[in-house]
C-alpha positions in Angstrom: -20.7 -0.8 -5.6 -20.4 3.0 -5.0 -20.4 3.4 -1.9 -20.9 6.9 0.2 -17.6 9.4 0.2 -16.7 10.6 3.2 -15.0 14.2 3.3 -14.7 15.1 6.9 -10.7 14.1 7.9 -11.5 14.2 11.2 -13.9 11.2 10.8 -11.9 9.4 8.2 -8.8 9.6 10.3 -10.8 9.3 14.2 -13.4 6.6 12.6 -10.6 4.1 11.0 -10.8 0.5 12.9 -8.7 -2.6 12.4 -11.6 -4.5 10.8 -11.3 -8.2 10.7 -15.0 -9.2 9.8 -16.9 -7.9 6.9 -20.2 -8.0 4.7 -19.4 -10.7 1.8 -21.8 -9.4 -0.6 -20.5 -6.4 -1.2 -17.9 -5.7 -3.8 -15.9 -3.1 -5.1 -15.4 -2.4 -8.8 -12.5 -3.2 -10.7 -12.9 1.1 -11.6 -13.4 2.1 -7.9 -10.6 -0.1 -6.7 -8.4 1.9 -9.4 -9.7 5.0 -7.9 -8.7 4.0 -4.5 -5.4 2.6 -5.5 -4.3 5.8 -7.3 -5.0 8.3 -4.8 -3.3 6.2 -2.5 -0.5 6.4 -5.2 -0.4 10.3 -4.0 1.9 9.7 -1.2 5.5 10.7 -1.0 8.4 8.4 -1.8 12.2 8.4 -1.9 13.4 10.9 -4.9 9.9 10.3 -6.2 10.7 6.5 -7.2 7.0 5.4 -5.6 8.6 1.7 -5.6 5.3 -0.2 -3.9 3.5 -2.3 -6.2 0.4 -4.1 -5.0 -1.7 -7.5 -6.1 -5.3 -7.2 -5.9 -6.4 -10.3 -4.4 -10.6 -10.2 -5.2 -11.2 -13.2 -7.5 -12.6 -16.6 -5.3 -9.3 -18.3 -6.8 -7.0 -15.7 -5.5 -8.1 -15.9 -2.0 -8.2 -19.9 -1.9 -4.8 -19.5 -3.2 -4.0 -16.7 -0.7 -6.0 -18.4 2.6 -3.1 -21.5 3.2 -0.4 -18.2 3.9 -2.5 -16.7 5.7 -4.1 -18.8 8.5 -4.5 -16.7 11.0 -6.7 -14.1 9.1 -8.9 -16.5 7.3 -11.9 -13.4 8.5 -10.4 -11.0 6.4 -9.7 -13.4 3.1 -12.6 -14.9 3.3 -15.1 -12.1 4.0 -13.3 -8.9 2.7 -13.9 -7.7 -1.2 -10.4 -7.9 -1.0 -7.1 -8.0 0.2 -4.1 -5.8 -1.4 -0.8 -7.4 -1.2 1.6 -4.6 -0.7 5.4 -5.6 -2.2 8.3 -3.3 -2.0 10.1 -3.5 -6.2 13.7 -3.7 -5.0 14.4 -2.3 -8.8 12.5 0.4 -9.0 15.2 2.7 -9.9 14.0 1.0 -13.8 11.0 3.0 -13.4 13.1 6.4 -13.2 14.1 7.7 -16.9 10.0 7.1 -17.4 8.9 8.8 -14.3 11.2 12.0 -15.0 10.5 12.1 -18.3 6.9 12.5 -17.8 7.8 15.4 -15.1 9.4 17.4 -18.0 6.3 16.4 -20.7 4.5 18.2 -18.0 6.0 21.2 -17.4 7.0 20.3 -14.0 10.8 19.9 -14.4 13.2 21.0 -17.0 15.0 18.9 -19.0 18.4 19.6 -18.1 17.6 19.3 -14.2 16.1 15.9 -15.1 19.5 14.8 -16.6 21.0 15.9 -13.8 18.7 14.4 -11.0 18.7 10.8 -13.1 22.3 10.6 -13.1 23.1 11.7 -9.4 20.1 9.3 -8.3 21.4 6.5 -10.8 24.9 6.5 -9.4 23.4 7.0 -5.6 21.5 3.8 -6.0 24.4 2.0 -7.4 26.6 2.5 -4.4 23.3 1.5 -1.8 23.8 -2.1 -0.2 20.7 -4.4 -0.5 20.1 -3.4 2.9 19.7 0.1 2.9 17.5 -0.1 -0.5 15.3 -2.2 1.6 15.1 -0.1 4.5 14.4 3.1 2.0 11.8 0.9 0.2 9.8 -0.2 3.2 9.6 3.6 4.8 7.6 4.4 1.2 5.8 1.3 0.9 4.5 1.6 4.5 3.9 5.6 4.4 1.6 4.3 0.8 -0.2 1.3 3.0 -1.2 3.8 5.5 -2.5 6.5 2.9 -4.3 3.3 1.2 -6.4 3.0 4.5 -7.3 6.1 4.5 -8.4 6.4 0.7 -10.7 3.7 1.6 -12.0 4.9 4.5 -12.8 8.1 2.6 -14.2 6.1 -0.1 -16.7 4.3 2.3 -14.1 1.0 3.0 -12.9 -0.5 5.8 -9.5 -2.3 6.5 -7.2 -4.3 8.2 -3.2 -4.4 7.8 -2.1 -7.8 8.3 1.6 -8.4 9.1 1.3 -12.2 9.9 1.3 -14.1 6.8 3.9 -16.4 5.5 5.7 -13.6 3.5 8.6 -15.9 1.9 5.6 -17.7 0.2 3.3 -15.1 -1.4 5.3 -14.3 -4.4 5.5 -17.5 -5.5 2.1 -18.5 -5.0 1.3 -15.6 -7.1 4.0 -16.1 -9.8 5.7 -13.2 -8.8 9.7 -12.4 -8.7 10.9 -13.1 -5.7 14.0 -11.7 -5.8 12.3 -8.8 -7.0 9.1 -7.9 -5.1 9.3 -7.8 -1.5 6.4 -8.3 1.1 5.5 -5.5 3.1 1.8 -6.1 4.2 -1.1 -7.1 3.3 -4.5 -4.7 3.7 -7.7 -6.2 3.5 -10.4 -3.5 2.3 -14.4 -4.4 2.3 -17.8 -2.9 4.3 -17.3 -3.9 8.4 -19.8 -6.4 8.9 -19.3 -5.2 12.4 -17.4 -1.8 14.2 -13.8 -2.7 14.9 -13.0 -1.9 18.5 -11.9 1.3 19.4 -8.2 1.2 20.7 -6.1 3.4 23.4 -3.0 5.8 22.0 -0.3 6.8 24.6 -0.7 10.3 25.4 1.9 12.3 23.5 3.9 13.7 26.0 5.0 10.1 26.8 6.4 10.0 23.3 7.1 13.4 22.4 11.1 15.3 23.2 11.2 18.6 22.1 15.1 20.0 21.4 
């Protein structure tokens, strides 16, 4: 199902609602979700590494396999066309020869500056603790998430980012590395069978310094 686009950013980003409830017949195509998932994929990461990865969770087996981790949101498994699982790959530096490579087939980069940015980025990652590839990993993963919510609201879609699942669980109900892929949130992504409610923001001179 196409559904309509919306263009206005105001809307998309003043409209977007925490939806927990939504209409079970409709679906989203296998081609639109790609859609979605690749403009989402525009957002910025660390030295351009782009280390989420997600699990489309749409098929009636993936969410029965899904709903046991998830108790607490059993709405938005049960009702949602479907819920992204968003993982962080803790080895995503495997990814980077490819990924600068295609910069230079493109015309983007020159060859020599890519042998250059590989090797200091290569020998910065091997000096990083588990820790502080974690912490860089989740700050991309979660600036992707966010622009995944709004793709969908521009794409029609509503969402929900759920936090409380049992995250040491999912990868192996999904036959995923472990060690590998971690959890960073899950987004459920359907039509609201209802509104979500609107919500308050602090005002942002509570929030704000300026030096």
């Amino acid at each position: 199902m196409n559904t309509t686009r919306v263009n206005d950013f105001n809307e998309i980003i003043t409209g977007r609602r925490s939806v927990r409830s939504y209409d079970p017949t409709v679906k989203i195509s296998k081609e639109e979700m790609k859609e979605i998932l690749t403009e989402a994929s525009l957002a910025p990461s660390s030295v351009n590494l782009q280390p989420w990865r997600y699990l489309v969770i749409d098929s009636p087996e993936g969410k029965e396999k899904l709903a046991p981790i998830a108790k607490f949101n059993q709405s938005q498994v049960e009702t949602s066309s479907a819920v992204i699982a968003v993982f962080a790959d803790m080895k995503s530096d495997a990814y980077l020869d490819e990924i600068y490579s295609k910069a230079v087939e493109k015309g983007m980069m020159p060859e020599d500056v890519k042998e250059q940015q590989t090797t200091a980025i290569s020998d910065y990652f091997k000096m990083m603790s588990y820790d502080q590839l974690k912490e860089m990993n989740l700050i991309d993963s979660g600036l992707v998430s966010m622009q995944l919510m709004l793709v969908a609201r521009a794409h029609g879609y509503d969402t929900n980012p759920i936090g409380g699942y049992e995250k040491d669980k999912i990868a192996d109900t999904f036959g995923m590395d472990k060690e590998r892929y971690y959890p960073v949130m899950l987004i459920s992504i359907g039509k609201a069978a209802n509104p979500g409610y609107s919500s308050v923001r602090l005002d942002v001179d509570q929030i704000t310094e300026w030096a």
